[in-house]
N, C-alpha and C positions, 0 to 999 in steps of 0.2 A: 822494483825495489819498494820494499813496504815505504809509508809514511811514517814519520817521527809524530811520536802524540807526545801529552804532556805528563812529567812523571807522577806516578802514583802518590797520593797524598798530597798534590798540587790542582788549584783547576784556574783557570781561564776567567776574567772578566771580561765579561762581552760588550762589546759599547751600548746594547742594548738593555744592560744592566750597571753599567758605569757610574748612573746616575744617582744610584739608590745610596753604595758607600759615600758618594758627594757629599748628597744630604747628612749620613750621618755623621763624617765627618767634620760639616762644617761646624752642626749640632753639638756635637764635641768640646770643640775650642770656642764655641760662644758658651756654652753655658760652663766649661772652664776658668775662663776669662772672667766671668761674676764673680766669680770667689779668689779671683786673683792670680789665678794660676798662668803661665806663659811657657808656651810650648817649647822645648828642647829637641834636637836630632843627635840621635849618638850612631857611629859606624856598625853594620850589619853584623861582622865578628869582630871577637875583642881575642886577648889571652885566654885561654881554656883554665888557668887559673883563677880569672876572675870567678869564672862562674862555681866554679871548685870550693871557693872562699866561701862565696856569698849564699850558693843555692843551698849546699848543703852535699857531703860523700854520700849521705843516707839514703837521697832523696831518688825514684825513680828518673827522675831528668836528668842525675848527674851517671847515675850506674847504668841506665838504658836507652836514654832516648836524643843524647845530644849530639849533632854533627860536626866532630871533631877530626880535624886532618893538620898533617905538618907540609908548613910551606916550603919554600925554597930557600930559606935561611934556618931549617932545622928548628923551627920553630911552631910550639904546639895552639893552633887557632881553634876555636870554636865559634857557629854561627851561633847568633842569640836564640837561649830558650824561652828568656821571658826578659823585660824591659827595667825589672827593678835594679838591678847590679849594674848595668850601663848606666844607671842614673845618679847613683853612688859612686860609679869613678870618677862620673864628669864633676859632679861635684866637688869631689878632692881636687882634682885635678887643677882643674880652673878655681879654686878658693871660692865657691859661689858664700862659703859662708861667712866672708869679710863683707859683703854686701847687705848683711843684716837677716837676722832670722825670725817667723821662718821663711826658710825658701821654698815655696810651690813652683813646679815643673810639670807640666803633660805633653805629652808624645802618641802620636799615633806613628806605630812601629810592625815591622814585619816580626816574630817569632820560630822558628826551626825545632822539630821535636820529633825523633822517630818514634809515632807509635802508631797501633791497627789505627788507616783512616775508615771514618766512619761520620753519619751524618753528624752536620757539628761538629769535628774533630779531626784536622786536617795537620800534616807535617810542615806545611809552609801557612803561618795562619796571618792573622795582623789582629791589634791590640790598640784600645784604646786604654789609658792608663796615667795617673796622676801620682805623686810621691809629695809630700810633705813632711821637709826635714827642719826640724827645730821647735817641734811642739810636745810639749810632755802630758799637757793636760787633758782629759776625756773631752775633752768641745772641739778640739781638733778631730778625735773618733767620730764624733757624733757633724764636725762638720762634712769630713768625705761622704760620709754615709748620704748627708743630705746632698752632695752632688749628684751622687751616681743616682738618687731618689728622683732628684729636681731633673735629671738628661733622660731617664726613662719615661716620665710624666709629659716631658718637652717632646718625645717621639710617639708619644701614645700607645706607650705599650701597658697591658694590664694585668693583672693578678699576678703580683710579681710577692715573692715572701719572703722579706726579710729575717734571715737567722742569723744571731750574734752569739757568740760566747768568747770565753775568754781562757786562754791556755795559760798564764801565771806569768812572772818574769823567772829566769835562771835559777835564782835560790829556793821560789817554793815551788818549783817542777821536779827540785831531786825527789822530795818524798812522792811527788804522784807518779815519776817514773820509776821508784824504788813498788809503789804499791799495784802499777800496771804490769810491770813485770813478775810480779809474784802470781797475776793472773791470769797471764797468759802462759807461764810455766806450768800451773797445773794443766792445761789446756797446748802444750806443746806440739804432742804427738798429730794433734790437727792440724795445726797451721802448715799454709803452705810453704816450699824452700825459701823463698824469698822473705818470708816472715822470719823464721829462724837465725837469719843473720840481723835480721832487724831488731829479734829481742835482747841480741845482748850488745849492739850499736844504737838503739834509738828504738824503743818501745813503742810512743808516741806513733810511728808510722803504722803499725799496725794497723791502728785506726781508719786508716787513711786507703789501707789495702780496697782491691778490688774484686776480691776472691770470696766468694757466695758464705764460704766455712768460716771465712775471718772475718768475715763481719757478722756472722751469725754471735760467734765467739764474742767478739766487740761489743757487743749491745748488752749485756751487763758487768761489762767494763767499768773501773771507779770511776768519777766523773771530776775532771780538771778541775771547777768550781768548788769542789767539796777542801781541795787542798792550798786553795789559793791567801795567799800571805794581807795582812792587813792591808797594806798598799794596792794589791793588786786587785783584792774585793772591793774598796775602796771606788776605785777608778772605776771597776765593772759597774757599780752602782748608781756610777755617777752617769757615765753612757747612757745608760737607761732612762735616768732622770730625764736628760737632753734633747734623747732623741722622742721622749711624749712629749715632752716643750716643745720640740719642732711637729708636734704632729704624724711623726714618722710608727707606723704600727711594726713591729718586731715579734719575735719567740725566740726565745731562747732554747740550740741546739747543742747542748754537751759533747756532740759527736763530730763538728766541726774542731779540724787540726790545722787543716792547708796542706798542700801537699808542698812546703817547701822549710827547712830548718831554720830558716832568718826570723818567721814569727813570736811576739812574745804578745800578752796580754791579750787586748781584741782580735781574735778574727772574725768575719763574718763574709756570706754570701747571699745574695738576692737570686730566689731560685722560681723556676713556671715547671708549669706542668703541661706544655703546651707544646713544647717538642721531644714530649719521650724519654730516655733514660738520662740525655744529657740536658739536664733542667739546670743545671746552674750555669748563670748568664753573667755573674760577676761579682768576684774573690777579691778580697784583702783582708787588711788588718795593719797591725802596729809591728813595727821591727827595731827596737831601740836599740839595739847593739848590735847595728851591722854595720853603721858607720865605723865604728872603733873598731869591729873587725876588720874592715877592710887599710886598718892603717892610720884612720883618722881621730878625731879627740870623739870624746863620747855626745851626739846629736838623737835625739829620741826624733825618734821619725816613722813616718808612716804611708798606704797610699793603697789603692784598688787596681786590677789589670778588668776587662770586659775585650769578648771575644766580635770582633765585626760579623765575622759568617755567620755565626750562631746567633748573633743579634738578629742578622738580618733571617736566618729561618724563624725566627721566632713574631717578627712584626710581621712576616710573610702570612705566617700559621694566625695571626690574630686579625689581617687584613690590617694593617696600621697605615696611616695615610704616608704619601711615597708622591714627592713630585716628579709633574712630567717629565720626561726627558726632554732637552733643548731642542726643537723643532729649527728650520729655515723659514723665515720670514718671508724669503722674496726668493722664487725663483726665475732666473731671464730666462727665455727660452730663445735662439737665434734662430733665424733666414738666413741665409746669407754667408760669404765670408767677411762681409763687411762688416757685419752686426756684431759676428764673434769679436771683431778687432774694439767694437764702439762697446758691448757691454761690460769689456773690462773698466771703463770709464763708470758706466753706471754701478758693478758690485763694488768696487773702491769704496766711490762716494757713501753706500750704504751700509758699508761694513765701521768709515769713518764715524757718521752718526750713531755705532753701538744696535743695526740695523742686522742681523743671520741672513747674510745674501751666499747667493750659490748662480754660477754658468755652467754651462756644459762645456765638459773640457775636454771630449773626444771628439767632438765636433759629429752628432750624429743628428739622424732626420727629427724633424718636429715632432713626430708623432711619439718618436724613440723618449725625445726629451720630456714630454707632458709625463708619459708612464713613469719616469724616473723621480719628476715632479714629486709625481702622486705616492711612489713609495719610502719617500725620505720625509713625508709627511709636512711638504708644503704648505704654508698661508695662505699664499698670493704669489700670483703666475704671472708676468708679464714677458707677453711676446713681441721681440725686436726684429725688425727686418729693416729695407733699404728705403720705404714708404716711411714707417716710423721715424726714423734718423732723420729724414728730409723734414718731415712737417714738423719734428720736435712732438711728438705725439702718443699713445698706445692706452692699454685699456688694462687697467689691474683688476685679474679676476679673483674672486674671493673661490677660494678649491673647496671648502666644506657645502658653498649656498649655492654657486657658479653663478654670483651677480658679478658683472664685468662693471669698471667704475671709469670713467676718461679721465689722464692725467697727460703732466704736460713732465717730459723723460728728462729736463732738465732739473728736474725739482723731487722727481721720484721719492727720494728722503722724505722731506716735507707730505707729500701728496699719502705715503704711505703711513705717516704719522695720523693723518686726517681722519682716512679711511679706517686705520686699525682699531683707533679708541673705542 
């Protein structure tokens, strides 16, 4: 009978690599926590509504890529495709916004999306991602920005490029979707099917397409900026101001949409060129009216999603520094069946003082235990037997030098604190 492998578009972390997402998750929520932000968990699937609502009918996620089934109550579930709409029901839900606004929230969260996997781009992915609800003014733009700025400089990743632009609010986007559509209607007969339903539901995606023709098309496309309403140039102006104030270097990309219908005014991405086609590493922007779409009073809000995998190919591909993996401090090695009985007494005590102790717990020969030692990448070796027990005695050996040091097995803790500094 063949073996079960893991489904396509999913992979495997190996404890050999466990350590790497640690780090940057920890990395995450501390420098989240700077700016005040406090981590929320919302359930893996929600209503297939919600996301209907919030992402948008338009958008590729909702028409192709999301995994939607009916439970056993006739009822229509979706696994999450992206973390912002989980973050706005919890919000409703629970009134976070009686607690005073604005409300900052990050989550590091799984995502579900069927599309080609490919490197960087996987069906079961996870997300590092922050939402701020209740800030109208461009310093809120300009502060996310500087998170996602200040967490990638915290991980040492480099030549990262900042691209901002700004898609309008609802009222001055009818004329530049009245003027996009006029341009892509001469230009019809090329676009591909998918485009064709787009130009007369949502022009704006077009943009967005991945199709060599339509974006050929695209690129002298009107440009969003040119149609944007006092308010909304306004704000853009202001972003900009802010983010030289912070030292933050930008360019402005006119071709930047997002690929999701909740955005209005800023979006932007932080994009490399260091793993290939899929160079962008982390999307957001401002969504002011998706609170009140989803039912609630009107909250100007905003926030960034950043991909873990991709993250992590990309620090891979620049060599970014990556702590060790947790090693065993102490390993006992036993003689004996009495030794095995005595050094549960000594791993205890060592594991008590915050000390990565490990025994053999097959109970095989010495020689068996040193090699296993040596492959789980041991400290320090100490070998118990029925001599050792008796005198209270044994020899910690250093595994990288192989200087053996005399301690007294009662105190091991202690003896092993001495020797390690």
């Amino acid at each position: 009978m063949a073996s079960i492998k893991a489904i396509k578009g999913t992979q495997d972390v190996l404890p050999s690599e466990s350590h790497k997402i640690q780090y940057i998750e920890k990395t995450a929520l501390e420098v989240a926590a700077l700016y005040g932000y406090r981590e929320e968990r919302t359930p893996v699937f929600e209503y297939t509504e919600l996301f209907q609502r919030s992402v948008g009918d338009t958008t590729d996620i909702v028409q192709k890529e999301m995994y939607t089934f009916e439970d056993k109550g006739g009822r229509s579930i979706t696994l999450r495709p992206e973390g912002t709409a989980g973050a706005v029901r919890l919000l409703l839900e629970h009134a976070l916004y009686n607690e005073g606004l604005p409300q900052k929230v990050a989550y590091l969260t799984s995502c579900y999306r069927y599309e080609k996997p490919q490197a960087g781009r996987l069906r079961e992915f996870h997300q590092f991602g922050i939402e701020c609800f209740g800030a109208q003014d461009a310093l809120a733009d300009a502060e996310i920005i500087s998170l996602a700025d200040r967490f990638f400089k915290k991980l040492g990743v480099k030549d990262l490029a900042l691209q901002i632009n700004s898609i309008g609010c609802p009222e001055c986007r009818k004329a530049y979707h009245s003027a996009l559509k006029q341009h892509f209607e001469s230009n019809k007969e090329q676009l591909c099917g998918t485009c064709h339903g787009r130009l007369e539901t949502n022009p704006m995606r077009i943009l967005d397409c991945k199709s060599p023709v339509c974006g050929e098309i695209a690129k002298d496309a009107p440009r969003t900026i040119d149609y944007l309403c006092d308010e909304c140039k306004e704000h853009f102006e202001n972003l900009q101001k802010h983010l030289t104030a912070m030292g933050i270097d930008f360019t402005v990309n006119t071709s930047i949409v997002r690929g999701l219908d909740y955005y209005t005014k800023t979006v932007f991405e932080f994009v490399s060129n260091s793993i290939g086609a899929q160079g962008t590493v982390c999307g957001g922007g401002r969504y002011d009216g998706l609170v009140e779409q989803m039912g609630g009073t009107h909250i100007p809000s905003l926030g960034f999603g950043l991909g873990i995998e991709r993250l992590i190919l990309l620090m891979e591909a620049q060599n970014c520094y990556f702590p060790e993996p947790p090693k065993c401090d102490v390993y006992i090695a036993c003689i004996g069946e009495n030794s095995f009985n005595e050094s549960v007494k000594y791993v205890n005590n060592l594991r008590e003082n915050g000390i990565a102790a490990q025994f053999d717990l097959t109970k095989r020969s010495l020689k068996a235990q040193m090699k296993y030692a040596d492959k789980i990448g041991a400290k320090y070796v100490v070998v118990i037997g029925d001599d050792e027990i008796a005198t209270d005695s044994g020899k910690l050996k250093n595994m990288e030098t192989g200087e053996q040091t005399p301690i007294k097995l009662s105190a091991l803790a202690d003896e092993y604190v001495k020797i390690a500094k």
